[in-house]
C-alpha positions as CSV (number, residue, x, y, z in Angstrom):
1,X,188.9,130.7,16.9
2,X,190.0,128.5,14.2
3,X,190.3,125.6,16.9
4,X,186.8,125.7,18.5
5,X,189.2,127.1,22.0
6,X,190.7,123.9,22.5
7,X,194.0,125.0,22.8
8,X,192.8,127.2,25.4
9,X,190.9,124.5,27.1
10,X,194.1,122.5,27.0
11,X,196.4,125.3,28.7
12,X,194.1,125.1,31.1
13,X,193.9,122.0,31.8
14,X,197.7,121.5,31.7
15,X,197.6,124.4,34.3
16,X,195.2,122.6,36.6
17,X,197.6,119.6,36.7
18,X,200.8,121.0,37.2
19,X,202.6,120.2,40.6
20,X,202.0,122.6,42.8
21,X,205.3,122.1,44.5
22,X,207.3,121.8,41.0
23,X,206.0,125.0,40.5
24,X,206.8,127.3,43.6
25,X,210.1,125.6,44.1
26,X,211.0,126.9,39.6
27,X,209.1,130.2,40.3
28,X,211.5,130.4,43.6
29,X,214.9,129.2,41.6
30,X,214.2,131.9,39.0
31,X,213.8,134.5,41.4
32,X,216.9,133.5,42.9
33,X,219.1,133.5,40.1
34,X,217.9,136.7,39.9
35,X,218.5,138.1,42.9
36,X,221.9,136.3,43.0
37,X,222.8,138.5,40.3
38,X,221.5,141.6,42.0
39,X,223.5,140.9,45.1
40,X,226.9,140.1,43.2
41,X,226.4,143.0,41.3
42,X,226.4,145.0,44.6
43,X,229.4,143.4,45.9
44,X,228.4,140.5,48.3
45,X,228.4,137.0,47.4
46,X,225.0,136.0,46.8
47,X,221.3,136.3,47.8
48,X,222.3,134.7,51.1
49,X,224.0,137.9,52.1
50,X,221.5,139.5,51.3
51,X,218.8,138.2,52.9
52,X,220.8,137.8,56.2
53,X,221.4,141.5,55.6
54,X,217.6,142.0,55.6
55,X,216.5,139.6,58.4
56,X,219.1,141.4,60.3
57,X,217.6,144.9,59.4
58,X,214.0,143.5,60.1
59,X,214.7,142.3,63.5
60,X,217.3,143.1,65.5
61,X,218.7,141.6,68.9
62,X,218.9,138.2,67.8
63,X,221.8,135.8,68.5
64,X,223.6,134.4,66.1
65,X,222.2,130.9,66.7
66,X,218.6,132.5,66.8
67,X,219.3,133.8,63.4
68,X,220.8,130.8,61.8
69,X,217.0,128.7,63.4
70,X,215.1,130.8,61.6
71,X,217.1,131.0,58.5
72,X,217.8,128.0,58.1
73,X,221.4,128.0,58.1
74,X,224.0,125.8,60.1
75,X,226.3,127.9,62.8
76,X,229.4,127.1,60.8
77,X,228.0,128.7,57.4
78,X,226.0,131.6,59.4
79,X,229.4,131.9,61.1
80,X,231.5,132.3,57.6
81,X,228.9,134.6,56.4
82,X,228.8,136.6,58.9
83,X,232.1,136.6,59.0
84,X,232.8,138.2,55.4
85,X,229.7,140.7,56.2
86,X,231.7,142.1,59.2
87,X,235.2,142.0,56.9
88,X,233.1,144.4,54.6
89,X,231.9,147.0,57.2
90,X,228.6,145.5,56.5
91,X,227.9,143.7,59.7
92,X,228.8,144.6,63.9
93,X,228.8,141.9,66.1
94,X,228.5,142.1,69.5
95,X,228.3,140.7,73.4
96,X,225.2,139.3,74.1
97,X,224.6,140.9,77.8
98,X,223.1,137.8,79.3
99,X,225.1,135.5,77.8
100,X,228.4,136.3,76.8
101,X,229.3,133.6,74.9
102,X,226.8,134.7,72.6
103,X,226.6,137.2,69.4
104,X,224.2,139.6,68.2
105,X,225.0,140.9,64.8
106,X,223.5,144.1,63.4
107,X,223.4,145.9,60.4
108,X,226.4,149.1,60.1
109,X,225.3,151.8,58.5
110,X,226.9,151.1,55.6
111,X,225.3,147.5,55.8
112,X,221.6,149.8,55.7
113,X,222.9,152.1,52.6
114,X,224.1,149.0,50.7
115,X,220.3,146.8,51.8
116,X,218.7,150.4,50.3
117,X,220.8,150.4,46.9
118,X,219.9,146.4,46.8
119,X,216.3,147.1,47.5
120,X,216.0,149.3,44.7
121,X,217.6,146.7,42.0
122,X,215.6,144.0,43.4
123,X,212.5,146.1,43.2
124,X,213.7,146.2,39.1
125,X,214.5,142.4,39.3
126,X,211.0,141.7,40.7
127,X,209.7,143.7,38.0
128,X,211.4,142.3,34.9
129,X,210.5,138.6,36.1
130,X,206.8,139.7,36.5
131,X,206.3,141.9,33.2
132,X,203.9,139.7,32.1
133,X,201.4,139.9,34.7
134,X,198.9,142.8,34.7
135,X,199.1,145.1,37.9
136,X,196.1,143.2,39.5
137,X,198.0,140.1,39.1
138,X,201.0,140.9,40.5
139,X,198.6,142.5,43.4
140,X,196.8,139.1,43.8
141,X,200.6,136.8,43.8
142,X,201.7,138.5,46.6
143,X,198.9,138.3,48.5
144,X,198.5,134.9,48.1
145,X,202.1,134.2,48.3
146,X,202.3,136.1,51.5
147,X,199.4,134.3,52.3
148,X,200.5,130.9,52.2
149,X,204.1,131.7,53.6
150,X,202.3,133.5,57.1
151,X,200.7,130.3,57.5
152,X,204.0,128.2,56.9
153,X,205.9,130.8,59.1
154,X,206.9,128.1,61.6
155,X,207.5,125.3,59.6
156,X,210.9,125.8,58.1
157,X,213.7,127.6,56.9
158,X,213.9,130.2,54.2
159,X,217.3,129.5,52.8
């Protein structure tokens, strides 16, 4: 190495330093954007949709104000969401039997086909962004990722 590996030594050190934070919260906005893209490209209005598609698909029964908790999301925007999901076929809502002032939205069938087709361009997405990790390094990210959001599960919203 024509510089005795102190460029390397530097990288790594530059590495080492970097905000931890800075750094999730980039990785996070580039995913994102991507994934914004994705979901406009199948028709809804952004990753939002999508993941309250997905959270819906995950777990069902929830009431609408349970889902908004856990997502992160005031009534009044979960409500406008929602809202445009169930104008597109997308999303049911119905009377929560012990409370019937309540909601419980679930996913149509056509909501499942669409989260399928999305899955599948995501999965691409995912894949693009992370070309330039080895297949043992993509392994180790989401483990560590999954990781570190398990132990955070509690601790805020993911929107």
């Amino acid at each position: 190495m024509p510089d005795g590996g102190k460029a390397a030594d530097v990288q790594a050190a530059d590495v080492q330093a970097a905000d931890l934070t800075w750094l999730l919260n980039r990785a996070a906005a580039r995913m994102r954007g991507e994934l914004d893209a994705v979901a406009r490209g199948h028709g809804l209005a952004g990753v939002r949709d999508w993941i309250v598609l997905t959270a819906l698909g995950v777990e069902g029964g929830r009431t609408q104000l349970q889902l908004g908790r856990e997502l992160g999301v005031d009534k009044t925007t979960l409500t406008s969401l929602l809202d445009r999901l169930e104008g597109d076929e997308l999303v049911v809502r119905r009377l929560d039997l012990r409370d019937r002032r309540a909601r419980i939205p679930e996913v149509t069938e056509a909501g499942r086909r669409l989260q399928t087709r999305i899955a599948v361009a995501r999965d691409e997405a995912e894949a693009r962004l992370l070309a330039a990790f080895s297949p043992d390094e993509r392994r180790l990210l989401r483990v560590l990722l999954t990781r570190l959001a398990d132990s955070t599960a509690a601790s805020g919203p993911c929107l």
